[in-house]
Structure formats: structure tokens, C-alpha cells
C-alpha positions in Angstrom: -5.4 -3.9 12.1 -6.8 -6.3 14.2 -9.7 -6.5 12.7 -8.3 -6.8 9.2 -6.1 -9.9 10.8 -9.5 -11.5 12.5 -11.8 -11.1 9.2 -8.5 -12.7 7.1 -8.4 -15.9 9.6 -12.4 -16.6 9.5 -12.5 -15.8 5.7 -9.1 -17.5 4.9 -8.9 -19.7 1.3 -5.3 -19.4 0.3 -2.1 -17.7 -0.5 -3.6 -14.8 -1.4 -5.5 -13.9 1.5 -2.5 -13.3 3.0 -1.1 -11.1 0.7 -4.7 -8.8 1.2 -4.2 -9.4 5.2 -0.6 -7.9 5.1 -1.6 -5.1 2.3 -4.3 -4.4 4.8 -2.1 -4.2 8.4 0.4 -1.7 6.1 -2.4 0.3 5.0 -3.8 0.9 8.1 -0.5 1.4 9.5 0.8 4.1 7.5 -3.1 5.9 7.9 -2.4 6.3 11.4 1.9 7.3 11.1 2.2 10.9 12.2 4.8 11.8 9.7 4.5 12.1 6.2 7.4 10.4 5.1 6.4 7.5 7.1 3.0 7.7 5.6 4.4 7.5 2.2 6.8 4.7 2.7 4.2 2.3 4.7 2.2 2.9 2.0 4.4 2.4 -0.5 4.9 -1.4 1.0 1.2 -2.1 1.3 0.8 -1.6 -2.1 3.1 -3.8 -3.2 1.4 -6.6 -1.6 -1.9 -5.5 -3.0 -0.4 -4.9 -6.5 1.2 -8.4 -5.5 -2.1 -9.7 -4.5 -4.1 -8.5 -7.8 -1.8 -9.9 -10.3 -1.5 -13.1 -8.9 -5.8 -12.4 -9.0 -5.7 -12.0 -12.6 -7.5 -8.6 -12.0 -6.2 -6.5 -14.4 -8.7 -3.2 -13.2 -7.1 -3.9 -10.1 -3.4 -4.0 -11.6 -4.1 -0.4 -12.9 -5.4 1.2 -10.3 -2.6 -0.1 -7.8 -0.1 0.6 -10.4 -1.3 4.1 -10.5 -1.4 4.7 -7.0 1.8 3.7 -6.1 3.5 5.9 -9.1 1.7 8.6 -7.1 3.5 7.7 -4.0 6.7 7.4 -5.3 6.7 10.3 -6.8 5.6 12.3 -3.7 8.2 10.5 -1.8 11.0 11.4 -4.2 9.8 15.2 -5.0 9.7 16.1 -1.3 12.4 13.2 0.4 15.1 12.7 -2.6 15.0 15.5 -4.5 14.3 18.1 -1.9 13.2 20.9 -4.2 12.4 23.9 -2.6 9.0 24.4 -2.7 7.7 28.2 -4.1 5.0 29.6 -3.5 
């Protein structure tokens, strides 16, 4: 996280390089949670600001591909948090 904070400061331009920074620091904060709902949920926020971060970018490849991955999310957060369906085996 650190280093995602140090590379934004040196490489800083505008607005948007703080919405990558904070997508960054989430990111990296839900890959080291040691729950899985926590996981989900951190995850969840980072890639809002990256979703955030690519449509104020005009990057419409990037758009998709966030968009896709945090339809994933919430859907494994609601299947195994809201929902609780047992799962069968």
C-alpha cells in the first residue's frame, strides 16, 4: 500500500490519480483480509473507484472489464452473505 501511495505522489497529474491511488490502497487491502466477506466488500469499494477512475478516463475497455468484475463480486457477496443458500454438494 505504501508503495502504491509513494508511486501516486512522484507520478501525480490530477484528480484522477487519486482515484487509482485509493482503488489501489483497497485493492491491496482486501488481498491481504483474512475473511472472505471482508475480501469481497473491500473489493467491492476499490472497484468503484477504479470503475470511477476509468469512466472519468474515457476508457471504455476499462469500463467493461470493471463493470464485469464487480457484478462478480456482488454476486458472490449476496449468494453466500444475503441470501445464505445452503450450499449442496
Amino acid at each position: 500500500m505504501a508503495m502504491a501511495v509513494f508511486v501516486s505522489i512522484i507520478t501525480f497529474t490530477d484528480p484522477l490519480s487519486l482515484l487509482s491511488c485509493i482503488g489501489s490502497c483497497l485493492q491491496t487491502k482486501a488481498a491481504f483480509s483474512q475473511q472472505d466477506k471482508a475480501l469481497r466488500f473491500w473489493m467491492i469499494i476499490g472497484t468503484s473507484f477504479w470503475l470511477t477512475h476509468n469512466a472519468l478516463a474515457q476508457s471504455p475497455t476499462a469500463v467493461l472489464m470493471e463493470a464485469l468484475f464487480i457484478s462478480s463480486n456482488l454476486m458472490g457477496y449476496y449468494r453466500f452473505y444475503i441470501a445464505k443458500q445452503p450450499v449442496t454438494h
